[in-house]
N, CA, C and O of each residue as an XYZ file, in Angstrom:
536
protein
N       6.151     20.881      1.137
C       5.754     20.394      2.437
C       6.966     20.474      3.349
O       8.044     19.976      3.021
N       6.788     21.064      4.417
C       7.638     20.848      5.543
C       8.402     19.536      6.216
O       7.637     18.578      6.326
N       9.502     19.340      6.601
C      10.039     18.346      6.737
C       8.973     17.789      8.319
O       8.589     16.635      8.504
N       8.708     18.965      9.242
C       8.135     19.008      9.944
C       6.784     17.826      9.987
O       6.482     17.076     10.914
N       6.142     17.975      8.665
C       4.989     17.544      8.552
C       4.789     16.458      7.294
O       3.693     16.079      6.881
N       6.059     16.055      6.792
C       6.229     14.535      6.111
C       6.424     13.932      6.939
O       7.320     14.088      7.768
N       5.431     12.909      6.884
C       5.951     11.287      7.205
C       6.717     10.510      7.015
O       6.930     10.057      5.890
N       7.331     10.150      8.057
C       8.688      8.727      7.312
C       7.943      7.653      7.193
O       6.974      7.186      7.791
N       8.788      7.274      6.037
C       8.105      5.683      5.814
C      10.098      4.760      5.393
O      11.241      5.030      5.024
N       9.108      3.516      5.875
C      10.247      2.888      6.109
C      10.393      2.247      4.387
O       9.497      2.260      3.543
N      11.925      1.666      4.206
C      11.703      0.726      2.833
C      10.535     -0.003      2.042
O      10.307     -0.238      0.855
N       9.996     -0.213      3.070
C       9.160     -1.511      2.895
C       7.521     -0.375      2.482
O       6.550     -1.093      2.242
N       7.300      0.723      2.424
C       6.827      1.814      2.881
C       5.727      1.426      3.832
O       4.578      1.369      3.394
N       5.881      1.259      4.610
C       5.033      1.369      6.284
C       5.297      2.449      7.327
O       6.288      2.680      8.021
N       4.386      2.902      7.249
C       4.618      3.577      9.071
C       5.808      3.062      9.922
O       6.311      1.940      9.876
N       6.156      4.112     10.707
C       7.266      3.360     11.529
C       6.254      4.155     12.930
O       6.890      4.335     13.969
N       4.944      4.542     12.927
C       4.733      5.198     13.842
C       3.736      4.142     14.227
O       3.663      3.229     13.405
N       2.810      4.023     15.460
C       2.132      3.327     16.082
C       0.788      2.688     14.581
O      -0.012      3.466     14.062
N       0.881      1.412     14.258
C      -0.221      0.822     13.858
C      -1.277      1.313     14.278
O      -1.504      1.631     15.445
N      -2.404      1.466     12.838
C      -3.332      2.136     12.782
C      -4.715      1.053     11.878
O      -4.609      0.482     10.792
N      -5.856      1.090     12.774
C      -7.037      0.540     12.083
C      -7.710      1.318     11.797
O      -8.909      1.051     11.722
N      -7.373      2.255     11.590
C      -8.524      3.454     11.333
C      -9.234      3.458     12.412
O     -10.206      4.119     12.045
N      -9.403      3.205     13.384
C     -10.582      3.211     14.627
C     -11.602      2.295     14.422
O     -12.506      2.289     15.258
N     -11.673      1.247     13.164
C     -12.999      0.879     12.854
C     -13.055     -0.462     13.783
O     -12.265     -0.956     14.587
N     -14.247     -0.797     13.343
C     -15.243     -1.850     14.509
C     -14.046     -3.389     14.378
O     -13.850     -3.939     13.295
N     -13.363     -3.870     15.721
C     -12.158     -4.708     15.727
C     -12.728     -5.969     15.126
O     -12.119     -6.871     14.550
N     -14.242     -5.835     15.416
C     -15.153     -7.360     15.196
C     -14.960     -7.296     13.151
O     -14.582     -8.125     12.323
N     -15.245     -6.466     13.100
C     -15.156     -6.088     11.365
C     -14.088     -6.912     10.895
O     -14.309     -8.010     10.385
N     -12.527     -6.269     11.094
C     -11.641     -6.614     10.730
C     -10.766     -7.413     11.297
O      -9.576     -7.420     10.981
N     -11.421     -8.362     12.428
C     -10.943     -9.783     12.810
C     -12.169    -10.772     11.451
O     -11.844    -11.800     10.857
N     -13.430    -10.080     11.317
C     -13.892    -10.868     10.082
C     -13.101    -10.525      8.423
O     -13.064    -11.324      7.487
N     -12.566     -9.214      8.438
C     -11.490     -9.465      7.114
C     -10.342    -10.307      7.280
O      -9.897    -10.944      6.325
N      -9.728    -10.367      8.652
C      -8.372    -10.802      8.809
C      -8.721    -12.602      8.356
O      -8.450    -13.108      7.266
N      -9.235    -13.152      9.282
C      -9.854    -14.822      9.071
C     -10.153    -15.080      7.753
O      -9.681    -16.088      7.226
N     -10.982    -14.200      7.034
C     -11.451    -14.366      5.848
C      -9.842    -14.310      4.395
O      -9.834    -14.990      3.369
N      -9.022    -13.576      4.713
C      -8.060    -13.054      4.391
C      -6.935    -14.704      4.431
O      -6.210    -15.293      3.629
N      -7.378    -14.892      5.870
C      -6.465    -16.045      6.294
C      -6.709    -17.559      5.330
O      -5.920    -18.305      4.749
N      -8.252    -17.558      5.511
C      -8.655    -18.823      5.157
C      -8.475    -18.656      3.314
O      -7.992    -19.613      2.710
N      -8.877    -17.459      2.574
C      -8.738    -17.101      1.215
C      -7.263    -17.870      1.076
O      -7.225    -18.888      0.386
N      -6.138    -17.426      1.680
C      -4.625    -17.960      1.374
C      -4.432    -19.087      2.020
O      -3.343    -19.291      2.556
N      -5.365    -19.934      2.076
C      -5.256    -21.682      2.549
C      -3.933    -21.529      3.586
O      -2.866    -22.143      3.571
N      -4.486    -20.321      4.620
C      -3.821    -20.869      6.029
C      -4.253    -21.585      6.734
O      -5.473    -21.528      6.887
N      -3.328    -22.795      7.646
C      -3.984    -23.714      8.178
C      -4.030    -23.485      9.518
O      -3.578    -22.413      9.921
N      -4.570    -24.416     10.443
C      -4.813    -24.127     11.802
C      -5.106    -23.195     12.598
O      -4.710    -23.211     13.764
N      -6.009    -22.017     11.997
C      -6.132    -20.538     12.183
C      -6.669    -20.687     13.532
O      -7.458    -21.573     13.859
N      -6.200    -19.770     14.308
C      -7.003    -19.913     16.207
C      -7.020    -18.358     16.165
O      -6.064    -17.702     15.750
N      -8.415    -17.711     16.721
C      -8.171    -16.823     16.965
C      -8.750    -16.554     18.848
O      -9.766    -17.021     19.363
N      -7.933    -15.870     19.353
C      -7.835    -16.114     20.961
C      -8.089    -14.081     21.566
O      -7.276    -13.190     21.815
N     -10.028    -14.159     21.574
C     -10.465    -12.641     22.558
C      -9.390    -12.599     23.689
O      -8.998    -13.433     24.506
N      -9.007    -11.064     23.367
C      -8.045    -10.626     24.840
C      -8.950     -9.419     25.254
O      -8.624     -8.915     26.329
N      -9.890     -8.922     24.697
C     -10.853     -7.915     25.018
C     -10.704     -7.715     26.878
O     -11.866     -7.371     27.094
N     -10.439     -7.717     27.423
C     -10.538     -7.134     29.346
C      -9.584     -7.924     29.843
O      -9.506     -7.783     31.063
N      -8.658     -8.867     29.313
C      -7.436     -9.437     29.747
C      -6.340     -9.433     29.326
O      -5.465    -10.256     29.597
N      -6.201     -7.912     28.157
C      -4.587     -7.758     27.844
C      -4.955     -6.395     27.162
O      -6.005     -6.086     26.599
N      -3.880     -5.702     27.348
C      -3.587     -3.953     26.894
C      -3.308     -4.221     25.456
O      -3.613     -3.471     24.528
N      -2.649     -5.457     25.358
C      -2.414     -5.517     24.075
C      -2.678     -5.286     22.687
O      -2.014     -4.595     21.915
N      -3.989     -6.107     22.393
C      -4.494     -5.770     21.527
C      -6.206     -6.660     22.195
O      -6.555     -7.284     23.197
N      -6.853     -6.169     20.832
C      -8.362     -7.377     21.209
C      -8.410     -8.279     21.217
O      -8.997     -8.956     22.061
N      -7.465     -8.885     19.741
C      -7.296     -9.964     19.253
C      -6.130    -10.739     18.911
O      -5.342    -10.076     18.236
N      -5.823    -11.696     19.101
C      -4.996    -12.487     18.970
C      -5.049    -13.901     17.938
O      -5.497    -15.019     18.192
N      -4.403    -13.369     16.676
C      -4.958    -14.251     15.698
C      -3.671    -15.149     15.365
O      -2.635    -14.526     15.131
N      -3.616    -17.031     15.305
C      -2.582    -17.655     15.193
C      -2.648    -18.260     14.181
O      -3.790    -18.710     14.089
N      -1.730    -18.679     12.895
C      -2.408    -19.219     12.165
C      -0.546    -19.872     11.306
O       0.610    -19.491     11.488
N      -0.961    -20.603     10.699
C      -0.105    -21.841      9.944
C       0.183    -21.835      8.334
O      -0.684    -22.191      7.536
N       1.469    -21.400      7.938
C       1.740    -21.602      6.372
C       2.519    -22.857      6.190
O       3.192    -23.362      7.088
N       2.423    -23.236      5.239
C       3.267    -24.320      4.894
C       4.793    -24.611      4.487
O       5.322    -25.669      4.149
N       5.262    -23.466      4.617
C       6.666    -23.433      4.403
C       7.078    -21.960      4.356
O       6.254    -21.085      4.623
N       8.324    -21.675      4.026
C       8.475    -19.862      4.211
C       7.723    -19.185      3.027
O       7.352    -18.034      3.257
N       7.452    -19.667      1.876
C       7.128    -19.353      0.545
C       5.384    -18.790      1.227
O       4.714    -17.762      1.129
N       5.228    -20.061      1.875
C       3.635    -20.256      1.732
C       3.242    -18.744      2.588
O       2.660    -17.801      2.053
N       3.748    -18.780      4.140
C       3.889    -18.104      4.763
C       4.196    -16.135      4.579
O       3.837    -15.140      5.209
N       4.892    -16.355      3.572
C       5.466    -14.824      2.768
C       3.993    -14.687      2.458
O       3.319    -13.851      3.060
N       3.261    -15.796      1.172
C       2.274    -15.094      0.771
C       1.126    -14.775      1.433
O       0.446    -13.823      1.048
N       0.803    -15.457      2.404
C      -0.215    -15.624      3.453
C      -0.388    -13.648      3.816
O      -1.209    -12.777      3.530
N       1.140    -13.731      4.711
C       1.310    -12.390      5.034
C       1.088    -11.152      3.785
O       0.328    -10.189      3.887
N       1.705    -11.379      2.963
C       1.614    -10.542      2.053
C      -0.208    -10.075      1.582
O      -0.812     -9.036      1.317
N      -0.421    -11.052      1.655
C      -2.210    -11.187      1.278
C      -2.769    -10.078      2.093
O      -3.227     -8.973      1.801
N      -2.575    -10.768      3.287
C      -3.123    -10.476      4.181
C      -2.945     -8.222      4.632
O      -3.770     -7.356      4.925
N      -1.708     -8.231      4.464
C      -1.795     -6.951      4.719
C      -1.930     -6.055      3.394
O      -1.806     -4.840      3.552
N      -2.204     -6.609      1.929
C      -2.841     -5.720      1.353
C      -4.753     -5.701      1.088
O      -5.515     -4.831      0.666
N      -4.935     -6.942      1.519
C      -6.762     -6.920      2.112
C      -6.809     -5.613      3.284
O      -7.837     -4.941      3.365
N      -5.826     -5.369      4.019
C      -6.191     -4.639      5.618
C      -6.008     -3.217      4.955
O      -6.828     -2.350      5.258
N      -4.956     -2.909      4.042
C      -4.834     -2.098      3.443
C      -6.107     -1.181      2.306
O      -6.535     -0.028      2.258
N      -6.330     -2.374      1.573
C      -7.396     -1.898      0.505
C      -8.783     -2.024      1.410
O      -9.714     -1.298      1.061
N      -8.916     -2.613      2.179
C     -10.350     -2.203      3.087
C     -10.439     -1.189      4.034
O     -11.458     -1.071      4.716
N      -9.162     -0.191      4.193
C      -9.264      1.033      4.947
C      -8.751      0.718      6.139
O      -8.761      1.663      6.929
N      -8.174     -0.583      6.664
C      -7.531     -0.488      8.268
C      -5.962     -0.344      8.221
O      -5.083     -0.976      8.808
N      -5.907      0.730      7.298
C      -4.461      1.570      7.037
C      -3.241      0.704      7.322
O      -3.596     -0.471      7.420
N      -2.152      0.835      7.461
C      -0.799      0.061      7.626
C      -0.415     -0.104      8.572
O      -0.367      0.810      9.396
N      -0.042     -1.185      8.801
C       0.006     -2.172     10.227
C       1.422     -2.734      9.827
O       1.883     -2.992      8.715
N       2.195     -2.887     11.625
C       3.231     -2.723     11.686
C       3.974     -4.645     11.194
O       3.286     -5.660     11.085
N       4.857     -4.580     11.084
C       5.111     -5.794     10.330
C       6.386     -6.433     10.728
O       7.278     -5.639     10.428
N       6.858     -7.442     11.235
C       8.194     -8.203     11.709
C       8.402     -9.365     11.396
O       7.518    -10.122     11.798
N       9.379     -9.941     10.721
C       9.672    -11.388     10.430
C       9.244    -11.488      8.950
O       9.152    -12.651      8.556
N       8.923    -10.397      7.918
C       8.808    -10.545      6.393
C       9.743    -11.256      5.732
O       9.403    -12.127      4.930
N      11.199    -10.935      6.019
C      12.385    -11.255      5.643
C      12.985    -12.853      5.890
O      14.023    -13.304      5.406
N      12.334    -13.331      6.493
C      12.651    -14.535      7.141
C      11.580    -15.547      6.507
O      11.780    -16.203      5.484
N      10.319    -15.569      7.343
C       9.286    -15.943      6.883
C       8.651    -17.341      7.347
O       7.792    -18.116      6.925
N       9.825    -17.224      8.810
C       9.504    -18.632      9.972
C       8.141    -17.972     10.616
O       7.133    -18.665     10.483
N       7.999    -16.791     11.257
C       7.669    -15.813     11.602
C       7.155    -14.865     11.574
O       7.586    -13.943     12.266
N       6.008    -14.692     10.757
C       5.506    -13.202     10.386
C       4.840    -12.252     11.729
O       3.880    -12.987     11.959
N       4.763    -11.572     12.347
C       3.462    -10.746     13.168
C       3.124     -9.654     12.221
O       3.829     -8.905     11.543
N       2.079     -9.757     12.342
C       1.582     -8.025     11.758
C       0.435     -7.262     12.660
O      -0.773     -7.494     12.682
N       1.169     -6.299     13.384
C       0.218     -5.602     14.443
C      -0.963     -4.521     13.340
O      -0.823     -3.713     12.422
N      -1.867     -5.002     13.958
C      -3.101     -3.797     13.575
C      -3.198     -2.716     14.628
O      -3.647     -1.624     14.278
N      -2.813     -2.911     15.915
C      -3.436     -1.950     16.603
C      -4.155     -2.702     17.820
O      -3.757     -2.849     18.975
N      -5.594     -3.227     17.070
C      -6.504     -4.455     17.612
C      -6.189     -5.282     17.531
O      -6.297     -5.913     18.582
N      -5.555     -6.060     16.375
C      -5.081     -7.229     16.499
C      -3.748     -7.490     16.359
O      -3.118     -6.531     15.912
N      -2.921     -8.762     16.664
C      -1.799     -9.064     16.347
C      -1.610    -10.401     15.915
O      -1.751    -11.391     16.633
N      -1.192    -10.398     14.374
C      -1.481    -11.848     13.658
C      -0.365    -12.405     13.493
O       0.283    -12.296     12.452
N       0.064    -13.191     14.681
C       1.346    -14.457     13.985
C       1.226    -15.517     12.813
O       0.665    -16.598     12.990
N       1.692    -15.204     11.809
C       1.808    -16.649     10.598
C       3.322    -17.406     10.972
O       4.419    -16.871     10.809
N       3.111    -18.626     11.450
C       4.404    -19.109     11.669
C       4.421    -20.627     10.443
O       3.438    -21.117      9.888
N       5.903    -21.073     10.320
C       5.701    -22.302      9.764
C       5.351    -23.445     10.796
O       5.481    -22.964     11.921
N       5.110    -24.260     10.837
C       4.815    -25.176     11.325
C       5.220    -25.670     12.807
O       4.669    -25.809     13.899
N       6.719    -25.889     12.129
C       7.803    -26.406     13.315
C       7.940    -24.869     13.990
O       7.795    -25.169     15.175
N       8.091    -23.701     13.976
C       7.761    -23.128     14.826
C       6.875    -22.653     15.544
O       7.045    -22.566     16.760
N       6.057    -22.358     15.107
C       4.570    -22.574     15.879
C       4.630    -23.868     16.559
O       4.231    -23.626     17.698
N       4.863    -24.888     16.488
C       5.380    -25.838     18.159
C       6.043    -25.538     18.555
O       5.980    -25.739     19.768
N       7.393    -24.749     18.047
C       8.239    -24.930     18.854
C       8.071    -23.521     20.348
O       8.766    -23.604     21.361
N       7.374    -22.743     20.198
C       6.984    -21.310     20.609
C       5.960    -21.427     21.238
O       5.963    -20.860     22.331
N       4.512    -22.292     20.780
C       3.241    -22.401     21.319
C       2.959    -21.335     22.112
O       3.033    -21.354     23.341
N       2.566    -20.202     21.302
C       2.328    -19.208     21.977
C       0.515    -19.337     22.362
O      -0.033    -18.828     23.339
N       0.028    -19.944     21.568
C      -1.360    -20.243     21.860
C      -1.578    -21.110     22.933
O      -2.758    -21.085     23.282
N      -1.004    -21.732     23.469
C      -0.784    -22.353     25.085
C      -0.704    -21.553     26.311
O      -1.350    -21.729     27.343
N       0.371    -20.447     26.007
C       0.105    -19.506     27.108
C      -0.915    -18.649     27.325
O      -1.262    -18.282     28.448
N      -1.635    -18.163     25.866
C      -2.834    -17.546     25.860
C      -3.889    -18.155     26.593
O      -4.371    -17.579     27.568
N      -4.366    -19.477     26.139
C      -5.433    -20.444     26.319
C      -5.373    -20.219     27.586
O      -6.281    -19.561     28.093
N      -4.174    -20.763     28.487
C      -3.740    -21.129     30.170
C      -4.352    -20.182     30.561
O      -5.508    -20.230     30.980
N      -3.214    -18.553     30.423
C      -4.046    -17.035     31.271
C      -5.965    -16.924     30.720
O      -6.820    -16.474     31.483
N      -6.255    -17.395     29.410
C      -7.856    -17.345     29.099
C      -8.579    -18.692     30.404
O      -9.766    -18.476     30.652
N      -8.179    -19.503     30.897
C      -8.645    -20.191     31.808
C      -8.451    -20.029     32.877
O      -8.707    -20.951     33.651
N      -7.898    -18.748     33.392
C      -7.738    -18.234     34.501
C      -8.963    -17.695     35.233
O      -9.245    -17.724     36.431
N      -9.604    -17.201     34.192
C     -11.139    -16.031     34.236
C     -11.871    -16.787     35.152
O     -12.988    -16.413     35.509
């Protein structure tokens, strides 16, 4: 194979190129992601439609581990469900740490935070505010 036409993959082996859902239905795999979430006893799961009020993504999913341990596995879960159900490899930040996880799908973007940060950030406050703008 041509160097041309291998893919890099990073350590971790992920894409380093734009997150990919396969194109499939976002409603689908915001129902694997929740399901995924609630399976790994994440707590306080919010998920916040950006569908016609952000480029971003569709979905905006927030959700709560119990410590960095809890949090690692949450994430970890979570992106080999997205994986083995076909919404291919999604981009990933804060593994290493584990105050912090995001994992972009594409459609969605899922923060697992611990506790005290998820207050301390309340990113679901600014969402809610611009969602009561409409």
């Amino acid at each position: 194979m041509s160097t041309a036409t291998q893919m890099e993959t990073m350590p971790n082996g992920l894409s380093p190129q734009a997150p990919a859902t396969d194109r499939k239905d976002p409603e689908q795999a915001l129902t694997l992601i929740l399901s995924s979430l609630d399976d790994s006893k994440a707590e306080d799961t919010l998920s916040i439609d950006l569908r016609g009020k952000s480029s971003l993504a569709d979905f905006m999913i927030i959700s709560s581990g119990r410590s960095h341990r809890h949090v690692g596995a949450v994430a970890d879960r979570l992106l080999r469900d997205l994986k083995d159900n076909g919404f291919g490899n999604a981009h990933v930040e804060g593994l290493p740490n584990c105050d912090w996880v995001l994992i972009d799908t594409g459609d969605h973007i899922v923060h697992i935070f611990r506790p005290e940060v998820r207050e301390f950030y309340n990113i679901e406050k600014m969402w809610s505010a611009e969602s009561q703008d409409d």
